[in-house]
C-alpha positions in Angstrom: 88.7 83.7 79.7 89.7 82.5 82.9 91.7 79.3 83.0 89.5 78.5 86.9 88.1 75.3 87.2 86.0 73.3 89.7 89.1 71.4 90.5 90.3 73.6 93.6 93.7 71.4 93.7 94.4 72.2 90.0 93.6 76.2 90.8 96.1 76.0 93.7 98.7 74.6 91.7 97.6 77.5 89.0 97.8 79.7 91.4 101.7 78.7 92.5 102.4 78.6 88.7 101.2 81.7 87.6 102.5 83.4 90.5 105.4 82.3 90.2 105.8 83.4 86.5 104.3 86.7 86.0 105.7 87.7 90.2 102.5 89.3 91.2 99.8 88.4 93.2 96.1 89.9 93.1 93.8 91.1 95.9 90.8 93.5 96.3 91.3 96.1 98.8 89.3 99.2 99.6 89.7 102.1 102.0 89.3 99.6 104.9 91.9 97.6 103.8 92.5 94.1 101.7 89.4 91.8 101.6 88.7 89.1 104.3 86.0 87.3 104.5 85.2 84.2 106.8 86.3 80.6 106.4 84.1 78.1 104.6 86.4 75.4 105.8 87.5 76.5 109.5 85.2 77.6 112.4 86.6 80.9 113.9 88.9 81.9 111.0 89.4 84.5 108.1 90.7 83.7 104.8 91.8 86.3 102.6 91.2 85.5 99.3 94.5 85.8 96.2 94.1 85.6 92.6 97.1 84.5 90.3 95.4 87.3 87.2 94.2 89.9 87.8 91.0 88.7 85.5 89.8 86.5 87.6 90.3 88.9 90.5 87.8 91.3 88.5 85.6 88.6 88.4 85.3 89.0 92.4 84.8 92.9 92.1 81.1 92.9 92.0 77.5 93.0 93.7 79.4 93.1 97.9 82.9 93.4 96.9 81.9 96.0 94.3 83.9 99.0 96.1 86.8 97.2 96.4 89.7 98.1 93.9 91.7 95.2 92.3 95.4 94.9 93.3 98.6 93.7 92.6 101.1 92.6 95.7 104.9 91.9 93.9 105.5 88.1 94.9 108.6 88.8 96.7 106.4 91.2 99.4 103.7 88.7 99.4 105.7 85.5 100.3 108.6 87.3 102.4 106.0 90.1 104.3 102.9 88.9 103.6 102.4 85.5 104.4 104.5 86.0 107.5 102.4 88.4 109.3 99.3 86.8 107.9 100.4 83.7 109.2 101.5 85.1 112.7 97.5 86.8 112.6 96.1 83.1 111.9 94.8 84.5 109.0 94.1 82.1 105.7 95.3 82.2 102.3 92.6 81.4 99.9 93.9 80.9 96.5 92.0 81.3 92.8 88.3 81.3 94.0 86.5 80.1 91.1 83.0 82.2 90.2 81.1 80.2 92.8 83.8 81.2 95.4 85.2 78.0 95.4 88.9 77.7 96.0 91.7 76.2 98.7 92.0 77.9 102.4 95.2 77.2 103.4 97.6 78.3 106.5 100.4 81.3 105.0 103.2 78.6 106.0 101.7 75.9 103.3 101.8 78.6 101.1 105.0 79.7 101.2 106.5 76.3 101.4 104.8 75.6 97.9 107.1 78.7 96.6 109.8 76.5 97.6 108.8 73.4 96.4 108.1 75.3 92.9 112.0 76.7 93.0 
């Protein structure tokens, strides 16, 4: 049962928490590469959208995402790799999309500065 709410704040904070915990992150990716779709929030940009579980990533791996596999990225690569280049590429984190794709778009440097805060 996934623990996603309506409550994007209290998915993001999930999202940091879980993260955080279990030291993995979860993404689709398929022989293209990792899933990006465009912003909801921000004209002109991509978010790449993370799970905290890799449940509720599943959830996501259906209907047009259907050929993408479900991932793990270990947190350490995500936060020290990751969110450096994505934020260099002005790519967005999207964190915990609920089933009706609802979740936080945020810039890779609010991200990682969350990890820190959570330390």
């Amino acid at each position: 049962m996934s623990k996603l709410t309506s409550d994007i704040e209290q998915n993001l904070n999930l999202f940091i928490e879980e993260t955080t915990k279990n030291q993995l992150v979860w993404g689709l990716r398929n022989e293209d590469g990792w899933l990006a779709c465009d912003s909801t929030e921000f004209e002109n940009s991509e978010v790449m959208p993370f799970w905290s579980s890799e449940e509720d990533a599943r959830t996501h791996n259906v209907e047009e995402w259907a050929d993408f596999e479900v991932l793990h990225i270990p947190l350490d690569i995500f936060v020290e790799d990751w969110l450096l280049t994505l934020d260099e590429d002005g790519v967005l984190i999207g964190t915990n999309w609920n089933s009706q794709l609802d979740g936080k778009e945020m810039e890779p440097s609010a991200i990682a500065k969350l990890y820190l805060n959570a330390k």
